[in-house]
N, C-alpha and C positions, 0 to 999 in steps of 0.2 A: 504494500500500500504506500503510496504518498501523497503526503500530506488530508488522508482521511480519504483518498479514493482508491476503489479498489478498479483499474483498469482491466476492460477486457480485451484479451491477446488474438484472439479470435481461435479457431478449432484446431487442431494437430491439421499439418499440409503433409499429404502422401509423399512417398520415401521415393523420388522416381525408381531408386536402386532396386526396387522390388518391381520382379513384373507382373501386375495387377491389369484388371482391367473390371472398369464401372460400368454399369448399365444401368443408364439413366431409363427414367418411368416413359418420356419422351421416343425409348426407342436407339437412345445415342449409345455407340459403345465406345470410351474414352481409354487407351490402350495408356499405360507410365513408357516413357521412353525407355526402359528394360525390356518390357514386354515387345516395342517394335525392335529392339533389339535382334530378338530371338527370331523374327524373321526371317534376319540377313540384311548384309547391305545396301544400303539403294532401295527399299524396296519403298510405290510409292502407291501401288494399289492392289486389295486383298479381293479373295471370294470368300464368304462367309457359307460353314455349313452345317446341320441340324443334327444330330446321332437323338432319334426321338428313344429308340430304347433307355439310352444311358441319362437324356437329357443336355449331354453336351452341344457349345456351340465351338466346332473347327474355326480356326484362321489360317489361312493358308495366303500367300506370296499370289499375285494373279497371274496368269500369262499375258503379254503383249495386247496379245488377242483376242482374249478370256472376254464369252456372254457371265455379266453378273458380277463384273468388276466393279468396288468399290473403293473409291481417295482417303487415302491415308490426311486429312488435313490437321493441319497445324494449326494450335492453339496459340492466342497472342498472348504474349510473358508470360509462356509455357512450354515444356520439351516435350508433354504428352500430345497423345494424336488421336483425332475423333474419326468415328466409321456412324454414318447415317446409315441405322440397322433398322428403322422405321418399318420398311417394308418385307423386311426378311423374319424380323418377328411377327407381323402380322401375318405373311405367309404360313410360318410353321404353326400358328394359331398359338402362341405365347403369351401369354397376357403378362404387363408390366405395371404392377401396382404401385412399385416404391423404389429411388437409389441402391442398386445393391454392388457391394464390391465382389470379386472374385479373383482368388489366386492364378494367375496362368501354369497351364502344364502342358508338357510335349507329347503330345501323340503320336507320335513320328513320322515320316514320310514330308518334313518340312511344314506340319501342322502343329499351331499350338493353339490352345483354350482353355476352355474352361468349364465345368459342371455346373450345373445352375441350381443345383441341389448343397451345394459345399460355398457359404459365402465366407470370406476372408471378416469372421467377427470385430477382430478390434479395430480395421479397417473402415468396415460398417458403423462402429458405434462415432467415425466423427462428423457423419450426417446424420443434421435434424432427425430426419424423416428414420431413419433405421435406429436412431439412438432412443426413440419413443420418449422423446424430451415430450414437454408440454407442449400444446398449441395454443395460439391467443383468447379461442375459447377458454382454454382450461386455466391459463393466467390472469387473473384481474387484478389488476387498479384500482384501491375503495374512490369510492363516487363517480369512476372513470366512466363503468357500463354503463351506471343510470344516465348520466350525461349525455352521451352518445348514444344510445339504442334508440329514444326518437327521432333521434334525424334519420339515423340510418331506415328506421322503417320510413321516413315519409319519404327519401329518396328512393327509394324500392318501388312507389308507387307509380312514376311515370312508366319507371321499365315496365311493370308489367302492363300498363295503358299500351306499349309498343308491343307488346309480344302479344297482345288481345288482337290489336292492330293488324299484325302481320298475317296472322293465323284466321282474321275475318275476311283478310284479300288481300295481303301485302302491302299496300298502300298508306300512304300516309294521309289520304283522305279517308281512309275506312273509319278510321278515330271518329269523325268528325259526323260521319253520317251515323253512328250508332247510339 
């Protein structure tokens, strides 16, 4: 503490040295600069692929020419690298409810991944959302909620004036004739 505050430092920052990889609820999978390591060099775009028995998801180095190529892209002041997996987990019919980390492992044949069954725990516990911290629901303020919850509901009310709107004929005269 100083001088009576207690500052906060913000969450533990991933070790890139470990090759991990996050999958964000979004669909995103954020590989540490270890894990594009284990690729190989050079390498600047992957295929992604499904093992439904085991639940693992393969990463694999793409060819040239490879249908299903995805960009290894680069994060700004950061050595890790994102794969928009958006459509490969809605293909395998995966549902992604929350950030989850994962340890990378070699499956050989110049594939590596990871099980989506085994997440990397102490990894996970420095997201929010996997740390099962409190939400602003669950946090109050004394006099904060009373204060704020009328507005909030009267703000509520034009949206759903719009969403009556939209759902009566899209328009924004439908409001007006109803």
């Amino acid at each position: 503490m100083s001088n009576g505050f207690d500052f906060f430092e913000g969450t533990a920052t991933e070790n890139s040295a470990t090759p991990r990889v996050t999958v964000r609820s979004g669909g995103q999978l954020v590989l540490t600069q270890a894990a594009v390591d284990k690729l190989g060099e050079g390498v600047t775009h992957v295929q992604l692929g499904f093992n439904a028995e085991t639940k693992a998801v393969g990463i694999r180095p793409a060819p040239e020419e490879g249908k299903g190529r995805y960009l290894l892209r680069a994060q700004k002041n950061s050595a890790s690298r994102l794969i928009d997996g958006k459509r490969f987990f809605a293909h395998q019919g995966v549902k992604l409810d929350k950030v989850r980390r994962y340890d990378v492992e070699e499956f050989g044949g110049g594939i590596i991944g990871f099980h989506m069954t085994e997440t990397s725990e102490p990894e996970a516990a420095a997201e929010p959302e996997a740390a099962g911290e409190p939400d602003a629901a669950e946090t109050t303020v004394p006099d904060a909620a009373e204060t704020t919850a009328p507005a909030a509901a009267e703000a509520d009310v034009p949206k759903t004036a719009k969403k009556a709107a939209k759902s009566a004929g899209g328009r924004r005269g439908a409001s007006a004739a109803a």
